[in-house]
N, C-alpha and C positions, 0 to 999 in steps of 0.2 A: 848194544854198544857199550862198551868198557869206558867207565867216567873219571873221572880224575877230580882234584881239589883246584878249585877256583879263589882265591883270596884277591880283594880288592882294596885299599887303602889310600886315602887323602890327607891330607896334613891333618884335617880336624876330625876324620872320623874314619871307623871301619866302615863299608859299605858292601860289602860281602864276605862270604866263607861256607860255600856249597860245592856240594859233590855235583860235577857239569858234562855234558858230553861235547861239546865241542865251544871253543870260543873263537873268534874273529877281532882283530884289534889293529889298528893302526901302527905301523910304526913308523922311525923317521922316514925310510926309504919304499913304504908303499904299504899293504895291509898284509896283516900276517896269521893264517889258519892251525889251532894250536887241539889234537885229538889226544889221549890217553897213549904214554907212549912216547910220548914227542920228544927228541933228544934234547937234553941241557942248553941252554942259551941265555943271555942276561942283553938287552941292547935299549935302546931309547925308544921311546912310545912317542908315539906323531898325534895329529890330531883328526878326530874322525869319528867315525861310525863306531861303535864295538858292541856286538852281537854274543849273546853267553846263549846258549841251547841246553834245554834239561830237555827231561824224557816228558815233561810236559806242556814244552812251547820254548817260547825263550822270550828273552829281555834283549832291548836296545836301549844304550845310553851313548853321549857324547862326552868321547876321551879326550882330552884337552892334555898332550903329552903326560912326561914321568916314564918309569924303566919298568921293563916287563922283563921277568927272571923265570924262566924254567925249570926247576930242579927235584928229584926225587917224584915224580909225578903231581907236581905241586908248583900252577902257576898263581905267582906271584904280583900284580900292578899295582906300582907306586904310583895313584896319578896326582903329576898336579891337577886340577880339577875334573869331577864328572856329572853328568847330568843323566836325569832318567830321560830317555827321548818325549817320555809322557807328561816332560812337566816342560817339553819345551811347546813354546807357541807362536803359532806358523807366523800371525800378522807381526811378532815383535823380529823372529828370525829373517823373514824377507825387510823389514829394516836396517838392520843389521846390517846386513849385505847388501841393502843399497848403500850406506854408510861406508863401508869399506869399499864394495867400488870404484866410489867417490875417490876416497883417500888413496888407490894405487893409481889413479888417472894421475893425481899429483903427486907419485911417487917419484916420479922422473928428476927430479933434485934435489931430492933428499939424501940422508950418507946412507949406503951402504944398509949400517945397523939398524936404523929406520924404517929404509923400504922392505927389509924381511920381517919387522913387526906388523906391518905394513899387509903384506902377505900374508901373513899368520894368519891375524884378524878376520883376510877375506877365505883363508880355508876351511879355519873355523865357524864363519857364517855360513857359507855354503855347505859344510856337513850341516848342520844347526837346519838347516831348509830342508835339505834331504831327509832327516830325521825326523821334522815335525810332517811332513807331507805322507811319510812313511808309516807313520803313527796315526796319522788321520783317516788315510785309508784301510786301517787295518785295525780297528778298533777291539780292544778287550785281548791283543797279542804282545802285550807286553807284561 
């Protein structure tokens, strides 16, 4: 399989820059599969799962938005925040999300700008669950 450059980047740190064969990543409007090849695109990163694949397994972390840029064979993620799925922990993430549960039961009169925090929060925790569950059964895969 033909690889391309992976670059990852957070406010405070690089967190990657390896040659990849396929990545998976959030964006705002759903998850997005990115192979060697892939035409030019710049758009907004959602929150979620994000899957990097080398030729000898792959890595999962939680992408907490920021812009994913395509270009020259060279994907680019600006995240605001990521997590290795391996440092997330299952009893704190199913908190988490009963926490926000919580908080969109009461979201029914809140403004607006609120209840999409509101939101956020809970889709952020439920990736956060799915990663740590994912990482649990699958140990030594990341």
């Amino acid at each position: 399989m033909s690889q391309f450059r992976c670059q990852i980047v957070t406010p405070s740190e690089a967190v990657l820059d390896e040659q990849v064969d396929y990545v998976s990543f959030p964006a705002w409007d759903g998850q997005v599969g990115v192979m060697s090849g892939t035409s030019p695109f710049l758009m907004n990163a959602g929150s979620g799962s994000l899957r990097i694949e080398f030729g000898n397994g792959n890595r999962l972390y939680l992408l907490d938005g920021g812009f994913a840029r395509m270009q020259d064979n060279v994907l680019t993620l600006l995240a605001d925040d990521i997590i290795p799925a391996d440092q997330i922990e299952l009893n704190q993430a199913e908190e988490e999300l009963s926490a926000a549960n919580a908080a969109a039961t009461e979201a029914g009169h809140l403004e607006e700008h609120d209840r999409k925090q509101v939101e956020k929060a809970q889709d952020r925790a439920q990736a956060k669950v799915a990663l740590a569950r994912a990482t649990s059964s699958r140990p030594g895969s990341i």
